[in-house]
TIKE-733778 format. One record per residue (C-alpha): residue in one letter; x, y, z. Coordinates in steps of 0.02 Angstrom, whole numbers, plus 50000, padded with zeros to 5 digits. Layout:
BEGIN
+--------+-------+-------+-------+
: vextor :     x :     y :     z :
+--------+-------+-------+-------+
:      A :     X :     Y :     Z :
...
+--------+-------+-------+-------+
//
This chain:
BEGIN
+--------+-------+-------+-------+
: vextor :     x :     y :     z :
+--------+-------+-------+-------+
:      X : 54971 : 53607 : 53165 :
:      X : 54857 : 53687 : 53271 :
:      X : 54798 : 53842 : 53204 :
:      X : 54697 : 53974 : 53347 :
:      X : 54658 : 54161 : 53362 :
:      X : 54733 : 54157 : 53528 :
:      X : 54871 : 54061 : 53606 :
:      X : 54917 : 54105 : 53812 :
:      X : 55082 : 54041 : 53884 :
:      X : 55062 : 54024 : 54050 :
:      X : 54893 : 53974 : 54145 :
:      X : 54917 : 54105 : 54290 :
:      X : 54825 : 54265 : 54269 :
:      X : 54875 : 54208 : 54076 :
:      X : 54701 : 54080 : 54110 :
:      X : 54605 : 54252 : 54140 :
:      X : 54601 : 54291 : 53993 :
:      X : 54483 : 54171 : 53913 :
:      X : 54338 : 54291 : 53945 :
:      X : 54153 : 54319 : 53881 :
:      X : 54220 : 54449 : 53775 :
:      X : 54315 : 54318 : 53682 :
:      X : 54200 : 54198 : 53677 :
:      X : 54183 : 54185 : 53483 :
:      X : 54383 : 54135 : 53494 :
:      X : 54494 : 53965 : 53476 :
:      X : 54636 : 53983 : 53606 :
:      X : 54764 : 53875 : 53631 :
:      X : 54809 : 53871 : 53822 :
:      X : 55009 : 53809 : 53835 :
:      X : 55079 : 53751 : 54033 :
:      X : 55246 : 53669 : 54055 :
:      X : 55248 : 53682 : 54226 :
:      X : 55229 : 53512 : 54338 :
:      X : 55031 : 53609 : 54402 :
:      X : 54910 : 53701 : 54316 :
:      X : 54862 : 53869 : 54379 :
:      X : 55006 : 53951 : 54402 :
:      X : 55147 : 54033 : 54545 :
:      X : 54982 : 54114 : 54673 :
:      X : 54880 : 53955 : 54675 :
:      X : 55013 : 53812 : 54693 :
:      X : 55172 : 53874 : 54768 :
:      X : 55183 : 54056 : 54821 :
:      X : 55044 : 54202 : 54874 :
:      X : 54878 : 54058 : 54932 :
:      X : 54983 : 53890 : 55009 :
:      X : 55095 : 54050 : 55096 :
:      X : 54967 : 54150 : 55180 :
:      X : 54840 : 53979 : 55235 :
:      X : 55017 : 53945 : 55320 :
:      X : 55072 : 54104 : 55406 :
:      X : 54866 : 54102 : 55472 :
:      X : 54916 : 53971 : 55584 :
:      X : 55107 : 54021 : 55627 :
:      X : 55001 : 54217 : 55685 :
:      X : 54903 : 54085 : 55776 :
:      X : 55051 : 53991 : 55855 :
:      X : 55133 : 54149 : 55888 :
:      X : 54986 : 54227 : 55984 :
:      X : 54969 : 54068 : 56113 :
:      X : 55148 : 54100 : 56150 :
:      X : 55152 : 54278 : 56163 :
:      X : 54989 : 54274 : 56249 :
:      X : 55052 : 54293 : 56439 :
:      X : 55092 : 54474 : 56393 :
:      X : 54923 : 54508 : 56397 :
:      X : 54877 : 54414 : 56540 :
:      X : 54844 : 54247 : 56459 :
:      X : 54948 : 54092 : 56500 :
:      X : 54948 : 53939 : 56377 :
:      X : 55069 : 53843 : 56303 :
:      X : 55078 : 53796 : 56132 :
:      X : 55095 : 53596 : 56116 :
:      X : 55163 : 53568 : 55935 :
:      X : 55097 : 53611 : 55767 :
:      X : 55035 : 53476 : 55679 :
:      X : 55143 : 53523 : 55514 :
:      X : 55090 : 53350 : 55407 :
:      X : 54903 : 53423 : 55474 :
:      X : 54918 : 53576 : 55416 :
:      X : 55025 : 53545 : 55247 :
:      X : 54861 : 53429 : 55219 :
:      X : 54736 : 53541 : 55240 :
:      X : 54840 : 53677 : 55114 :
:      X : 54866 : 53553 : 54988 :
:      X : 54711 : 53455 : 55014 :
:      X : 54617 : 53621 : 54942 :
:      X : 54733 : 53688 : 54830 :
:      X : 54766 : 53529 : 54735 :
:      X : 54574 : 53520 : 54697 :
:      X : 54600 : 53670 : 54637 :
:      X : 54711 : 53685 : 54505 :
:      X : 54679 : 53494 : 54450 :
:      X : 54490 : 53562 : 54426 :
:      X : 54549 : 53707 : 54313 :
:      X : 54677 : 53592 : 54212 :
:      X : 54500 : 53484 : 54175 :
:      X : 54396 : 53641 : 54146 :
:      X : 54506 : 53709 : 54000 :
:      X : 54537 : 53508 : 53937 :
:      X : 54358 : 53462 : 53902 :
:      X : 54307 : 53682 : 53847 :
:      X : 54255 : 53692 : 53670 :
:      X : 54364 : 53803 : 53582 :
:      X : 54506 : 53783 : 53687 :
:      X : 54650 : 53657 : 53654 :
:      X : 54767 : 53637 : 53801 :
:      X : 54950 : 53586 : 53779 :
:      X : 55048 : 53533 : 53928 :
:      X : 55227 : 53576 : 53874 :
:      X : 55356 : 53705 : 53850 :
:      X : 55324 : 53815 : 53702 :
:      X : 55480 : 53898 : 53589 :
:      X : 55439 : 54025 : 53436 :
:      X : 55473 : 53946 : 53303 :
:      X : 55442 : 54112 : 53195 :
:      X : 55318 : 54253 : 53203 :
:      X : 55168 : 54195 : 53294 :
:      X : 55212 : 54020 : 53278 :
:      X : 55278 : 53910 : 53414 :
:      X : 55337 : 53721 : 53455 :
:      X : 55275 : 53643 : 53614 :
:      X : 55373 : 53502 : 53664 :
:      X : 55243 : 53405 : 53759 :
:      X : 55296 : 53342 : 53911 :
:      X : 55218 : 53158 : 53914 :
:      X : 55320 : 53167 : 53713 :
:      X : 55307 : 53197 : 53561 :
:      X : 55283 : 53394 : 53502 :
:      X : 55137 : 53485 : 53407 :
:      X : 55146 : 53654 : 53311 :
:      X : 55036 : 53796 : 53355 :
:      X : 55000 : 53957 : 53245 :
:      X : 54899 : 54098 : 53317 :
:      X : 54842 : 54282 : 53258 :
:      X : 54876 : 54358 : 53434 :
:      X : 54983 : 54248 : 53574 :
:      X : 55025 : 54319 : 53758 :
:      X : 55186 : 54260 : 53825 :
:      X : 55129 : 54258 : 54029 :
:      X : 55256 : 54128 : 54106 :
:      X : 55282 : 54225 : 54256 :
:      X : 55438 : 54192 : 54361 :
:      X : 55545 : 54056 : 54437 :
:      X : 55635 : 54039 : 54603 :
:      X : 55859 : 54066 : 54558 :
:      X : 56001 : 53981 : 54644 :
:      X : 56130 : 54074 : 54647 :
:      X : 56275 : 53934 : 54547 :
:      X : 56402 : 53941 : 54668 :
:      X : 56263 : 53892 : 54803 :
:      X : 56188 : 53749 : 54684 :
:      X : 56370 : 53684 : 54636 :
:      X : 56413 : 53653 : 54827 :
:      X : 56255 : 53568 : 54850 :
:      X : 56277 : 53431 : 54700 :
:      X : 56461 : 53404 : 54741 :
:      X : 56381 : 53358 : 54925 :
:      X : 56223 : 53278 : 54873 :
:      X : 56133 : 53417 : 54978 :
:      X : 55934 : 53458 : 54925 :
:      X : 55910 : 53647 : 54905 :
:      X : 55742 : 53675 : 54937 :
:      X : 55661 : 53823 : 54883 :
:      X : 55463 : 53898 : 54893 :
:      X : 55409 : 53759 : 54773 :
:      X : 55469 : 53628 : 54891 :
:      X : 55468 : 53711 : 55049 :
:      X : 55289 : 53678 : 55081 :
:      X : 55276 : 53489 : 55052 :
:      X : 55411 : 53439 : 55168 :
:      X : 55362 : 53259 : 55238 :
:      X : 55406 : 53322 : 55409 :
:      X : 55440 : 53472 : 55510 :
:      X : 55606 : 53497 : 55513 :
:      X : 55702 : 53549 : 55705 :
:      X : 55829 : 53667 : 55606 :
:      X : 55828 : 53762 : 55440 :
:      X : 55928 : 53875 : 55364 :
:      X : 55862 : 54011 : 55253 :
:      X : 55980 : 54102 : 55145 :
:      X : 55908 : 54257 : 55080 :
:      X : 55832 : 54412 : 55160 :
:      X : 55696 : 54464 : 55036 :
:      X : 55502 : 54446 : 55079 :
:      X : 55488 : 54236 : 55020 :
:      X : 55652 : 54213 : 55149 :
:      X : 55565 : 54326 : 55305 :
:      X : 55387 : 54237 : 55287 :
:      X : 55471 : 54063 : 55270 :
:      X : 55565 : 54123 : 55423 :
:      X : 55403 : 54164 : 55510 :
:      X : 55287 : 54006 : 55473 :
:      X : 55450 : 53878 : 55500 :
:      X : 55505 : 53957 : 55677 :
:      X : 55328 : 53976 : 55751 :
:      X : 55298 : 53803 : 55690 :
:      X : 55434 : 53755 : 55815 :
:      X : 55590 : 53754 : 55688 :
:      X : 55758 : 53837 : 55755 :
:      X : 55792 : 53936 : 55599 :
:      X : 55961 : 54034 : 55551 :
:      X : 55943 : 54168 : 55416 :
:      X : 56101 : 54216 : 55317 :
:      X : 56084 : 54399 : 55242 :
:      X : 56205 : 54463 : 55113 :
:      X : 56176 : 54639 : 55185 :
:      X : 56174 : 54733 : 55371 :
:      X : 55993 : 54748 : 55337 :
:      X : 55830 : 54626 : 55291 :
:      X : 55698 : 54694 : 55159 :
:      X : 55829 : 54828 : 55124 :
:      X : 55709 : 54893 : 54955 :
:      X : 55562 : 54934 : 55101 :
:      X : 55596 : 55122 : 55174 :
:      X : 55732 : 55122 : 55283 :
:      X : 55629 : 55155 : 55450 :
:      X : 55536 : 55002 : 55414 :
:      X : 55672 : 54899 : 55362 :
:      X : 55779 : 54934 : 55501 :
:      X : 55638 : 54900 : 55641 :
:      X : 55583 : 54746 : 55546 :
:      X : 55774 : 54705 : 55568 :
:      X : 55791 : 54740 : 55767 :
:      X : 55619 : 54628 : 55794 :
:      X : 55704 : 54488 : 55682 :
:      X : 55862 : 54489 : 55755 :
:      X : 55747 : 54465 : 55904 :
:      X : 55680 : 54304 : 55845 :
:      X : 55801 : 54213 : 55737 :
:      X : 55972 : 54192 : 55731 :
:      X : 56017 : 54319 : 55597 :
:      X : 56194 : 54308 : 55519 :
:      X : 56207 : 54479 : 55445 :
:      X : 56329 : 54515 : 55313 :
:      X : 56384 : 54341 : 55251 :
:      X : 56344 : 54229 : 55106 :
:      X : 56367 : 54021 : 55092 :
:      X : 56514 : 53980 : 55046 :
:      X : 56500 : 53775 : 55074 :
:      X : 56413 : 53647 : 55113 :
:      X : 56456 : 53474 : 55206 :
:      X : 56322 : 53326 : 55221 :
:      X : 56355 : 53237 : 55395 :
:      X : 56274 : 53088 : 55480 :
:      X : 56173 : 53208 : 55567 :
:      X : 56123 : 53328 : 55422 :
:      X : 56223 : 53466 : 55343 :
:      X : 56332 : 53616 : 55407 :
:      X : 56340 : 53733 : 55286 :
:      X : 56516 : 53854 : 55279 :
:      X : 56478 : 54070 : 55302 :
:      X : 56557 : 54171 : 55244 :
:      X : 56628 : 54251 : 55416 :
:      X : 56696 : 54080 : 55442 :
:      X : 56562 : 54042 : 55558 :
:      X : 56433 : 53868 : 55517 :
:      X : 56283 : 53811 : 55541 :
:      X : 56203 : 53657 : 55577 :
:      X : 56036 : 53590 : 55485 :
:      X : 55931 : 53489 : 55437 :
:      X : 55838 : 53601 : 55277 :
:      X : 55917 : 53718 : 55164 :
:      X : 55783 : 53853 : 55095 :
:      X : 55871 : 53952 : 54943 :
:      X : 55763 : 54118 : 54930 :
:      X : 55858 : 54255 : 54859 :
:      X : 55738 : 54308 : 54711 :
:      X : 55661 : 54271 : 54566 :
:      X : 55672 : 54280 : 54374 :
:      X : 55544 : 54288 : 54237 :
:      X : 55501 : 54135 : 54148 :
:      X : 55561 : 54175 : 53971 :
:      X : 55740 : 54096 : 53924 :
:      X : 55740 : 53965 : 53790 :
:      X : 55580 : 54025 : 53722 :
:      X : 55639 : 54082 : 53570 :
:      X : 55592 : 54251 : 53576 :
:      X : 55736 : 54338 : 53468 :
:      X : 55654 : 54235 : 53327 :
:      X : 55495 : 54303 : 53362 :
:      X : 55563 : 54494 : 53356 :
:      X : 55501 : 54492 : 53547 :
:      X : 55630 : 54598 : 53639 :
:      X : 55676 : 54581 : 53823 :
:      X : 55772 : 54672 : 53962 :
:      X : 55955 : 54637 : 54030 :
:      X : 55835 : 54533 : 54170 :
:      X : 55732 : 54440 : 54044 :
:      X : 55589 : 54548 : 54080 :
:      X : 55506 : 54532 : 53901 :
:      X : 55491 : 54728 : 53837 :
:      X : 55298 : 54809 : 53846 :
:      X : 55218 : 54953 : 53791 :
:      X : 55094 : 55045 : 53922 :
:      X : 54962 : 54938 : 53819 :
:      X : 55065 : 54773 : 53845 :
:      X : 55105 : 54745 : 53659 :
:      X : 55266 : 54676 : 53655 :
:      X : 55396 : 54735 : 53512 :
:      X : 55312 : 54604 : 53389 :
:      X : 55167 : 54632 : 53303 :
:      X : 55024 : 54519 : 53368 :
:      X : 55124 : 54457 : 53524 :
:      X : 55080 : 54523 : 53702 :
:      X : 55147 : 54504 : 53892 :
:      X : 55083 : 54523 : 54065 :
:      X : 55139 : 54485 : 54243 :
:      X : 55311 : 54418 : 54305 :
:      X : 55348 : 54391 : 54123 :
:      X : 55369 : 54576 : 54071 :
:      X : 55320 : 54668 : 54242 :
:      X : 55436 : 54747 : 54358 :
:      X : 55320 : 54705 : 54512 :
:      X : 55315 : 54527 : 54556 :
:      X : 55147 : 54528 : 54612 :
:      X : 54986 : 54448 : 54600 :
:      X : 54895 : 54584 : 54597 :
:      X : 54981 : 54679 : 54462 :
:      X : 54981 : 54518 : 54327 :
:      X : 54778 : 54517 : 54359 :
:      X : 54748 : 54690 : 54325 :
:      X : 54872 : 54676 : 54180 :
:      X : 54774 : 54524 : 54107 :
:      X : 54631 : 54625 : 54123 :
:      X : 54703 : 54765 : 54011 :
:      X : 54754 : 54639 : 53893 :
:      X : 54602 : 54543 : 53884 :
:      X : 54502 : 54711 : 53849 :
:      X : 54645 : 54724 : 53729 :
:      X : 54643 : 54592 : 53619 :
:      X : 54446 : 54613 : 53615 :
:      X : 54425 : 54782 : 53565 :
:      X : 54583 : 54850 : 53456 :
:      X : 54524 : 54989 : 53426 :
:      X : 54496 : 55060 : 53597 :
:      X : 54649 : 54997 : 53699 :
:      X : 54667 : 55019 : 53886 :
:      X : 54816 : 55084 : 53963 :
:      X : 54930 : 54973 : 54115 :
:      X : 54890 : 55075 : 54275 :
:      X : 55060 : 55047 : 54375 :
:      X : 55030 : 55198 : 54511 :
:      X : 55002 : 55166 : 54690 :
:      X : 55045 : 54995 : 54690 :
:      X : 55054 : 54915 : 54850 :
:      X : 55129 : 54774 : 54932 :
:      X : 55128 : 54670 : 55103 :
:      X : 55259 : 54548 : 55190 :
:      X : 55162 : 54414 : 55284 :
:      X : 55311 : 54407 : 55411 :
:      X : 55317 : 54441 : 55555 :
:      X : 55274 : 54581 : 55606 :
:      X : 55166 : 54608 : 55467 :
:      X : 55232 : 54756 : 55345 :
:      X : 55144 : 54825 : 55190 :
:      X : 55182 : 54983 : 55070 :
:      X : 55130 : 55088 : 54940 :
:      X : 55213 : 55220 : 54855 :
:      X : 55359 : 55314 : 54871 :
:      X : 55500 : 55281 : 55030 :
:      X : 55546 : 55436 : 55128 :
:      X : 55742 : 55408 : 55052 :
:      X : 55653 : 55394 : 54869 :
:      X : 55544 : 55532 : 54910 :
:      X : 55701 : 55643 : 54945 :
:      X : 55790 : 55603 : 54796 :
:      X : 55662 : 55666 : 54688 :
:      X : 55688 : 55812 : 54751 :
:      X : 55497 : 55827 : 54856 :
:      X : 55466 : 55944 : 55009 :
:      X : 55399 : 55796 : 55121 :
:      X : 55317 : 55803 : 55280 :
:      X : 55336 : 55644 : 55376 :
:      X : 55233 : 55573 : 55512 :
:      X : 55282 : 55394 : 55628 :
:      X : 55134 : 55356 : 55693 :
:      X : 55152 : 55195 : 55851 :
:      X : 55002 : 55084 : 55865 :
:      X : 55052 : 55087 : 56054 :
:      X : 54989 : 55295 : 56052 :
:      X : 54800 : 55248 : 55986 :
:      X : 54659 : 55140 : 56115 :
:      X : 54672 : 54981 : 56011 :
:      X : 54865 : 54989 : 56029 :
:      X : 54837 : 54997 : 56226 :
:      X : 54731 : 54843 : 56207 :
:      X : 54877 : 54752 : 56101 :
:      X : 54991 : 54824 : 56257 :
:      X : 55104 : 54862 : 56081 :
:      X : 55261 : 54963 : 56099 :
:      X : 55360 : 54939 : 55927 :
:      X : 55233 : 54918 : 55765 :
:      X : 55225 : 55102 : 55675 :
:      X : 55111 : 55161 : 55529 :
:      X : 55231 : 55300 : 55412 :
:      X : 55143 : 55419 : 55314 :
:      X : 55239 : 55543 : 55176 :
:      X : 55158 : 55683 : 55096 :
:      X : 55197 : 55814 : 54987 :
:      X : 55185 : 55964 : 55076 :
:      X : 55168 : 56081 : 54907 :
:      X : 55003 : 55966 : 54837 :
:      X : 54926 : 55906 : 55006 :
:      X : 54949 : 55728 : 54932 :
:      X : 55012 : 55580 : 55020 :
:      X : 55162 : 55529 : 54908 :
:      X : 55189 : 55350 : 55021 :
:      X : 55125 : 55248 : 55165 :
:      X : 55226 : 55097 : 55263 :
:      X : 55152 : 54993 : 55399 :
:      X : 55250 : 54884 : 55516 :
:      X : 55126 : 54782 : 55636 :
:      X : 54973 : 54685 : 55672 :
:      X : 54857 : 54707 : 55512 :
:      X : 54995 : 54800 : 55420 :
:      X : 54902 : 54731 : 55248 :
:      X : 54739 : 54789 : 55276 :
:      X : 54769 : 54934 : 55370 :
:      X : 54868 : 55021 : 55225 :
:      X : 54704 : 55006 : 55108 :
:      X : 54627 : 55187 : 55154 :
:      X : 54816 : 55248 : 55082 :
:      X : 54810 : 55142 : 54946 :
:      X : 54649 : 55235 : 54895 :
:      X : 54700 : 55420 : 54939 :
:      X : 54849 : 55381 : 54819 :
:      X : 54732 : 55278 : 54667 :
:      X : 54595 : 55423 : 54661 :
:      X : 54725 : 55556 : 54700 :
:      X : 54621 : 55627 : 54857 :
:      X : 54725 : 55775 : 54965 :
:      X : 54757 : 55711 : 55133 :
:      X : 54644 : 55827 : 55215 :
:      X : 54485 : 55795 : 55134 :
:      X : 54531 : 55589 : 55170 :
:      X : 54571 : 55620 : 55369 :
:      X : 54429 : 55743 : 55386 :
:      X : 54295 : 55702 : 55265 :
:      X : 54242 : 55533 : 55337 :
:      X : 54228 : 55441 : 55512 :
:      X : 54343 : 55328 : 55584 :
:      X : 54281 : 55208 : 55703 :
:      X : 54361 : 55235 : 55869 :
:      X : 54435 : 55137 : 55953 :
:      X : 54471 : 55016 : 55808 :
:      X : 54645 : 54997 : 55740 :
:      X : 54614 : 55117 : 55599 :
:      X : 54655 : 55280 : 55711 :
:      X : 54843 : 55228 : 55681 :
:      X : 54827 : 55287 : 55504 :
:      X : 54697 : 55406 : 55559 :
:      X : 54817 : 55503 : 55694 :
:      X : 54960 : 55468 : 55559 :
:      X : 54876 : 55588 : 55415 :
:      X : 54824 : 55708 : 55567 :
:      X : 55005 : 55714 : 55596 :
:      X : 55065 : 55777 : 55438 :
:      X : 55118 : 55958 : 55477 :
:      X : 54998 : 56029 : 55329 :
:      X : 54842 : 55987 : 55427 :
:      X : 54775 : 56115 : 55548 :
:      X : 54845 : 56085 : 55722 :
:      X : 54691 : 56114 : 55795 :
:      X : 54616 : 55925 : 55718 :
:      X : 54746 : 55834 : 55777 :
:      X : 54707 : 55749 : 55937 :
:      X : 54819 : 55602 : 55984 :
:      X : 54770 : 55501 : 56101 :
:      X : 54892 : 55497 : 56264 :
:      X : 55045 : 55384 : 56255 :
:      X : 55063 : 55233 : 56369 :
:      X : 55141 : 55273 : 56535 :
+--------+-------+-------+-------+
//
């Protein structure tokens, strides 16, 4: 039996919370996934973005004689590149495995952990064998996992077919000429992205008439024109079978229609980490999704037994499970003056492309809560730097609320979408009124950041006489 203050399950933003605060605890770190570190560092948010850098380069040598530029893109090296990813984040997360191994005060347990009872769990390890672990405070921070849908998966074994999904997608030996990506949520779009500027001829099956149908619907429906634009986009239809041939497989739509390929990339969403964990026997509730249940302070429903990120959070996102492991490392520190989650103005970006990010409230959401909006579409194409980019279809979309003079949501759809939507992000975090943001600062013309600039200027609450666009193209 090992007996700690502290046991984490998980070693995402659950290995945060070994801090200097908590110093003077044991901990027993628990991982019973194949890496160490986590969702970000191995398979999803790091390996994603080092690859969609070099499909945004890829895609600007071939969309380069727009501007005046002719070149021709060669191939991309994709063993080269999967090397380089891997070749850093494998360092990585096989350092921090080692760090936590040899810490003093730390025991780590490579295995899958079940409650066994209050506060106590079993870890079946997975090189054998099982060891018992009892802790005064444990944090269940498992995050999520990748779902195939079981029709999809049951078509694929009868067929001997490989699903692949964002934990395999990456480490393909080769490059493959076609893929099909079923799914239309933000892993399925950036897949889409890196794949076809790599050179892949990529078919995208959508359940709906619309990709990243949750963004607001002006976004999502542009973001669905320029993809249409790019990839062969089979809107409304699901798999229905799948066929291995000499050359492949040809998977079965829905609309009768099939598709020939050589990859199959499953990405249509994700679940927290947290069946078979025992939990009921713990007294930790969780949600019809298997969201474990919280409290604003992240206290589960059992005494002594927190959660954080994918686990319990409704936002799947990096950012959200660090600040929450923050909270709970304060937490479990100083009991006596807890911190609060802070879930407002949370943003988001899809590295697709183009690039979209968000924060806050759609303009449909926005109306059903009953808000008197103004709404502003602001092009990049009507700003300098948008003449430079000779852009005609990326927008920035700003949504205030007309009685407070506070922006209520912003949505990007273009180069720099995810930085760009930072000064919103702010206005919305420190609760600033829209006209002391737009007014009470300089923007540097002609840089990129007059789209959101001329997009707050446009809100009809500002005085008319600040506003000054600069001319559309002719």
């Amino acid at each position: 039996m090992i007996d700690v203050d502290i046991a984490v399950i998980g070693s995402g933003s659950g290995n945060s919370l070994l801090t200097d605060d908590l110093s003077d605890r044991t901990f027993a770190m628990i991982e019973g996934g194949a890496v160490f570190g986590g969702t970000c560092l191995n398979v999803g948010c790091i390996p994603t973005k080092m690859y969609v850098h070099v499909a945004e380069i890829a895609t600007a040598v071939r969309e380069g004689g727009g501007l005046g530029v002719d070149a021709t893109l060669e191939r991309v090296r994709f063993t080269d590149v999967r090397d380089r990813v891997f070749g850093r984040i494998d360092p990585i997360s096989a350092a921090g495995e080692a760090y936590r191994r040899d810490e003093e005060g730390v025991h780590l347990l490579r295995g899958r952990a079940r409650f066994t009872g209050p506060r106590e769990l079993e870890v079946a390890l997975l090189d054998g064998g099982t060891e018992q672990v009892r802790a005064r405070q444990m944090v269940v921070a498992t995050g999520s996992h990748a779902v195939i849908p079981d029709e999809l998966a049951a078509a694929a074994e009868r067929e001997g077919v490989e699903l692949h999904t964002s934990d395999t997608v990456m480490r393909l030996p080769d490059l493959p000429a076609r893929m099909l990506v079923v799914g239309a949520g933000y892993i399925a779009m950036e897949m889409a992205h890196v794949f076809s500027a790599f050179g892949t001829e990529v078919v995208v099956s959508a359940r709906g008439d619309r990709l990243l149908r949750h963004l607001d619907g002006d976004i999502s429906a542009a973001f669905t024109a320029a993809a249409a634009e790019q990839w062969d986009v089979r809107f409304r239809t699901t798999v229905t079978d799948m066929r291995r041939t000499s050359s492949g497989v040809t998977a079965t739509l829905s609309d009768g229609s099939t598709v020939d390929t050589d990859v199959v990339l499953v990405a249509t969403g994700r679940r927290p980490s947290t069946q078979d964990m025992g939990l009921d026997v713990a007294g930790v509730e969780v949600h019809d999704d298997d969201r474990v249940v919280v409290d604003e302070h992240g206290r589960t429903t059992a005494d002594g037994v927190w959660s954080l990120g994918d686990a319990s959070s409704p936002f799947q996102l990096k950012h959200v499970a660090n600040h929450e492991a923050r909270v709970v490392a304060h937490n479990l520190a100083h009991p006596d003056d807890l911190q609060s989650y802070t879930h407002t103005a949370v943003p988001a970006a899809v590295f697709t492309h183009p690039q979209i990010a968000s924060v806050g409230l759609t303009e449909e959401e926005a109306r059903a809560q009953g808000l008197d909006i103004s709404v502003k579409v602001q092009r990049y194409g009507d700003t300098a730097y948008g003449w430079a980019m000779e852009d005609t279809s990326s927008i920035c979309k700003v949504i205030a609320d007309r009685r407070t003079g506070r922006l209520v949501g912003g949505h990007l759809l273009g180069p720099e979408a995810s930085t760009l939507v930072q000064p919103l992000i702010q206005m919305m975090a420190f609760d600033q009124p829209v006209a002391d943001m737009v007014r009470g600062q300089y923007w540097i013309h002609p840089a990129l950041t007059e789209v959101v600039e001329n997009a707050l200027l446009g809100l009809d609450f500002n005085p008319p006489e600040d506003h000054v666009e600069s001319p559309p193209l002719a």
